[in-house]
N, C-alpha and C positions, 0 to 999 in steps of 0.2 A: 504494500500500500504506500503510494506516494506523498508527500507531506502535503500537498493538493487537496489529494483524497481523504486523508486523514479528517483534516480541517471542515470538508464537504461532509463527511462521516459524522462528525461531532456538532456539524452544525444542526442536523439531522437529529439526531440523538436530544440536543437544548430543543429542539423546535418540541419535538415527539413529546417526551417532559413537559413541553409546560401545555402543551394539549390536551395534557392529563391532570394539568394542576397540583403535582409535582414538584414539590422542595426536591434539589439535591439530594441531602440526606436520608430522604424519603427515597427518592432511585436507589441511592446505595446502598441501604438497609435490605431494598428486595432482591437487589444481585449480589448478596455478603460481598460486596465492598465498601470503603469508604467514601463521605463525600469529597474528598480530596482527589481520589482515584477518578469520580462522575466528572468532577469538573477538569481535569485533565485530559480527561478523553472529550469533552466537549469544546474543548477550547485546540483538539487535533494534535497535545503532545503527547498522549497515550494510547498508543494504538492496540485496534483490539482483532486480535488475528486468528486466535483460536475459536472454533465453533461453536466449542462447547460454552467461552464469554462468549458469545455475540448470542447464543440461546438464553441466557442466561439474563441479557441486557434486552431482549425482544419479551423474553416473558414479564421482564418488571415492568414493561412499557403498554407493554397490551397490546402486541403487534405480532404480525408474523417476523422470520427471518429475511423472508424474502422484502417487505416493506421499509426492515432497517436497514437493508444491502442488497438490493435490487440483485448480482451478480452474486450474492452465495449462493452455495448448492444446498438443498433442500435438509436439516440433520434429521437424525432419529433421536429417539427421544432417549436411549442406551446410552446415545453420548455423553448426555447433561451428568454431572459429577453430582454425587451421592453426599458428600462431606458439606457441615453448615459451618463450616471455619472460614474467614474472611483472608484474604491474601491478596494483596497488592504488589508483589513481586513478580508477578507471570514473566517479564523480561531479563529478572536478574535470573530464574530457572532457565530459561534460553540461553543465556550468557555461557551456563556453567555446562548445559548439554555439547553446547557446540565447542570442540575442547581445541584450544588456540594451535594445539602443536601442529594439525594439518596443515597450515599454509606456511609451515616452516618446513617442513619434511619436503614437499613437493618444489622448494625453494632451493636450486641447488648452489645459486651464486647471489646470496641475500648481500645487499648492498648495506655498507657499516656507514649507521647514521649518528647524529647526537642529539637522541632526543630532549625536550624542554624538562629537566630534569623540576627544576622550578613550579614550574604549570602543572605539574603531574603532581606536585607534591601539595600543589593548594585545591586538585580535584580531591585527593585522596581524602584531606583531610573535611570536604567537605560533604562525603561521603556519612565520617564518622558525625560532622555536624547531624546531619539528618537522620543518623543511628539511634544518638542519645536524645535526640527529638521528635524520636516513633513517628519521624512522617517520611512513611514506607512507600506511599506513590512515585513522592519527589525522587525518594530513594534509587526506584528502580528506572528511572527514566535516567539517573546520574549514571549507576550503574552499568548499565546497557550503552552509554560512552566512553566510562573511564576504561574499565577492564579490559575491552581490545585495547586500545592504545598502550596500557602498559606493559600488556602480555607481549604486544608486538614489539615494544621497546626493550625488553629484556632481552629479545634474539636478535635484534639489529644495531644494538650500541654496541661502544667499542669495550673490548673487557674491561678496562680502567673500572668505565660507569657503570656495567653491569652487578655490582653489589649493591651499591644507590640504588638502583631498580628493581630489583629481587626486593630489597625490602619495602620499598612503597608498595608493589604485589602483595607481598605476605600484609600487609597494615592494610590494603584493600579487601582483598579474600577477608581477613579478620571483622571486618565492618560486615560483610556480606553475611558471614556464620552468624553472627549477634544477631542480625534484624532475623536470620529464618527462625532461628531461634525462640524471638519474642513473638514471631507470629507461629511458632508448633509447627513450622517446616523442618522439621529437624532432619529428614534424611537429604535434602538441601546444603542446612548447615553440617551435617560431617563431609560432604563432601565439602563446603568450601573451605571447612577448618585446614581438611588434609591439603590442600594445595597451600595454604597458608605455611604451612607446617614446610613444606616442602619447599616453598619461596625462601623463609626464613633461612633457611639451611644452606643456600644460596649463596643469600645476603651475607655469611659471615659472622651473622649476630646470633649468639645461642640466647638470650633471654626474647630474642621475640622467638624461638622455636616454641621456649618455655608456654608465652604465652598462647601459640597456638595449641598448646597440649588444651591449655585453659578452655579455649573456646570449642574444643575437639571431645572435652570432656561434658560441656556444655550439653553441647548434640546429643551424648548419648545419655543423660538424665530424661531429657525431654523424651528420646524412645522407647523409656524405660527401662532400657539396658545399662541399668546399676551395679553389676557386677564390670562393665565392661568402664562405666566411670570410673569407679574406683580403681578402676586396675590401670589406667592410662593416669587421672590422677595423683594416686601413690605412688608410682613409680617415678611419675615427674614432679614430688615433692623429693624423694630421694635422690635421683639426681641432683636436682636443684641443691641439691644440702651440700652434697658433694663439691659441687662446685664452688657452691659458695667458702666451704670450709678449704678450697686449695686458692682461693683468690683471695685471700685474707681478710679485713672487714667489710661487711656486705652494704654494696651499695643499697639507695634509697629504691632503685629499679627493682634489686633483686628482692628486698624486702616486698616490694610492692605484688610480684607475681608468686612469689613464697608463700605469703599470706591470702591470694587469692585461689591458690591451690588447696590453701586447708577450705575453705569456704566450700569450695565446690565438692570438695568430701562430704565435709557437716551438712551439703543438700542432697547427696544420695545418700547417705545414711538415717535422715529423718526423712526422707521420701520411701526407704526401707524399712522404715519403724525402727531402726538400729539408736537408740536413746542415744545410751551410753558412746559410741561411738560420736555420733552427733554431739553432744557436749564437750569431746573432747578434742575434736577438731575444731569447734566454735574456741575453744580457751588456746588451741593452738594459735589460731588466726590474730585473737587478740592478745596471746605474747608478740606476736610479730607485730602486730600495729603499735604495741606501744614503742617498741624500738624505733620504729618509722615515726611516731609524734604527729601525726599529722596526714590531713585526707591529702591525697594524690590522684593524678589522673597517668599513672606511667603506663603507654602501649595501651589506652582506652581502658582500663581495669577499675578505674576508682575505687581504687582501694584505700583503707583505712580505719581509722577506728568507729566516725561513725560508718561506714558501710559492714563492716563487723557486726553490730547491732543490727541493722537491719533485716541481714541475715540471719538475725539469731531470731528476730520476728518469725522470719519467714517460715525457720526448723520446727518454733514452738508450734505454729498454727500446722505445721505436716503431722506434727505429732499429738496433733487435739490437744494440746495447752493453750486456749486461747485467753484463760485467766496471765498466765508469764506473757503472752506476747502482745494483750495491751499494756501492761508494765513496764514492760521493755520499749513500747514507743510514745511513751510521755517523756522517756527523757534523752529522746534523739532530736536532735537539731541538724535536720537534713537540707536547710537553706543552701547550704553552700554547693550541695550536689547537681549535676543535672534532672532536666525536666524529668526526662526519663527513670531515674533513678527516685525522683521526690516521688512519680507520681505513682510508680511498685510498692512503696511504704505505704502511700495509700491504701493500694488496693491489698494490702497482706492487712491491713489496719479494720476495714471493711470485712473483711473472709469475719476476721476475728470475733467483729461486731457480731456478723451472721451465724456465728459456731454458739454465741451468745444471748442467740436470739435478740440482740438490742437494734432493731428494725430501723428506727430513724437514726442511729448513729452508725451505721452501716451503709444506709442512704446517702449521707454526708459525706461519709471518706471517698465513695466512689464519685460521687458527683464530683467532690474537688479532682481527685485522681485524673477523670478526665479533661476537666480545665486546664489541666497543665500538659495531658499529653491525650487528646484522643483519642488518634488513632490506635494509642497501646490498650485503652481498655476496653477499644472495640476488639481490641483483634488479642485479645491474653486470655485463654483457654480459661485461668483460675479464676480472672476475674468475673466473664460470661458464667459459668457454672455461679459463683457465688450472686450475683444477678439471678438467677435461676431459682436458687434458693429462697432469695427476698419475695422473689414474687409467689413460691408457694407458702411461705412463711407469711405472707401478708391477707394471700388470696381476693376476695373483693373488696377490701377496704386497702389496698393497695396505693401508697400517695400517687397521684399525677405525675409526679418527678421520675418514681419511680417506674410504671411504664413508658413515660416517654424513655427514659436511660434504655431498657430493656427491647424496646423496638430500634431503637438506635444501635445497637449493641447485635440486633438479630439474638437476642435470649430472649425473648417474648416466653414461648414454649420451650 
């Protein structure tokens, strides 16, 4: 589709919409996306190429396929995906299918250039802007530019700068496993971890390997392959130690991924019901943060002492303490964190309320939670379920707020 068509496509799609009387929101609530995602494709930067979106975008509109794409071919109704999970990345998945090494292989005299080492280092990072600011449309239309160019930049520069560039890959891939992540794409994010992992290694730098363990560990919590966290993990806590203990005192970096490593124990292990465990990687993490003194953002990790606590929120509520993990968030002072990160304490804050049955103070955390990042709590599995909860916990006296949040969210039912 040409960026013409696109544009003609989307104008199509606003016309259709308001023919129907039609918020945004409202469209993207009946095709589990966002309205960030609606109006991106309305405005022709989001193109929508798969059959199964474009059914999906015809049924919320009340049209045939043929009406919203004159030239699609007719789908079946087998097409249309089964899963009510909201995903806004469809292009960073194309990214990751189409795998950059074929037009290096078929390249037999690739020509040594020097790419904008510069420019590529202000896309990457603004990758991670829109990581830690759950806005996953913007995301994947970034992504779906940066990532070739850098892939292709790592085979075409001169060796000198190919380290430079393996690691803005590996810190890109790393951006890409986090968002599949927070939206429950996680067989997505192991794969982008492992190429992260893989760039890193590249690069020269073993603490961003480290961190690619982190985000590689990530993935597999979210698949529920807990034995397989812990085992990637623990082994890259003991390395790390390793290392750290023949490099003599530990930098603020290494602290920073040392102590993010125990964290993501202490979440498969209260995701395992494993207490005991859980508590004692939570006291590990926060031996390490005190050393560190202070919140850090090193390799996108935010790590620190308060993200220690927040974590420890998060363990109590996996393990049905939700009496300890509203305790533990009256006295976190999460201002200094990003959006992203305030607006998970929220919603770990919220679950709590819900575990508590305290129905308007549950309502509050989520409503702030997504003031500060929407897209994360439309699109966060714990949050939607705990949404889910309030509303059969409330049933018809249900606040307004509260359904509005809930149709917004797609957890209605």
């Amino acid at each position: 589709m040409s960026p013409e068509e696109q544009r003609a496509f989307g104008a199509r799609v606003a016309q259709l919409r308001k023919a129907r009387g039609m918020r945004q929101d409202q469209l993207a609530a009946a095709v589990n996306r966002t309205a960030s995602w609606v109006s991106q494709v309305e405005r022709g930067i989001q193109p929508v190429v798969r059959l199964d979106v474009l059914q999906l975008l015809a049924d919320g509109l009340g049209v045939s396929v043929q009406t919203l794409r004159p030239d699609a071919p007719s789908p079946t109704r087998s097409a249309s995906p089964t899963s009510d999970q909201v995903n806004d990345l469809d292009l960073v998945r194309l990214a990751l299918s189409g795998h950059p090494a074929l037009d290096a292989v078929l390249d037999e005299n690739p020509a040594v250039t020097a790419p904008d080492a510069t420019e590529l280092a202000t896309a990457v990072a603004q990758l991670w802007h829109l990581t830690h600011n759950a806005r996953f449309a913007e995301l994947s239309t970034a992504v779906a530019d940066t990532l070739p160019r850098l892939e292709a930049a790592t085979r075409t520069a001169s060796p000198e700068q190919r380290p430079e560039l393996q690691l803005l890959l590996s810190q890109a891939y790393q951006a890409v496993a986090a968002a599949f992540v927070r939206q429950d794409e996680a067989d997505a994010a192991w794969v982008a971890a492992d190429r992260a992992i893989r760039a890193a290694e590249q690069s020269g730098e073993p603490l961003q390997v480290f961190a690619g363990i982190y985000r590689l560990a990530h993935a597999f919590v979210r698949l529920r392959r807990l034995d397989q966290a812990e085992h990637v993990a623990g082994r890259g806590v003991t390395a790390l130690q390793t290392y750290i203990s023949a490099a003599g005192p530990p930098s603020p970096e290494a602290l920073s991924v040392l102590g993010s490593l125990h964290l993501v124990l202490a979440l498969a292990a209260a995701r395992a019901g494993q207490r005991e465990q859980a508590r004692k990687e939570l006291a590990d993490a926060r031996e390490v943060a005190a050393l560190l003194g202070e919140d850090r953002n090193d390799f996108n990790l935010e790590f620190g002492p308060t993200n220690v606590e927040i974590q420890a929120v998060s363990a109590a509520i996996d393990l049905g303490d939700a009496g300890e993990a509203l305790d533990l968030g009256k006295r976190i002072d999460a201002g200094r964190l990003s959006p992203e990160r305030r607006s998970r304490l929220l919603v770990d804050l919220g679950r709590a309320h819900a575990q508590r049955r305290h129905l308007g103070e549950a309502v509050d955390c989520l409503l702030r939670a997504e003031e500060l990042a929407p897209e994360s709590v439309r699109s966060h599995l714990a949050a939607r379920s705990a949404i889910r909860e309030l509303i059969l916990l409330a049933g018809r006296s249900a606040p307004p707020e509260l359904v509005k949040l809930a149709k917004r969210a797609n957890a209605a039912e």
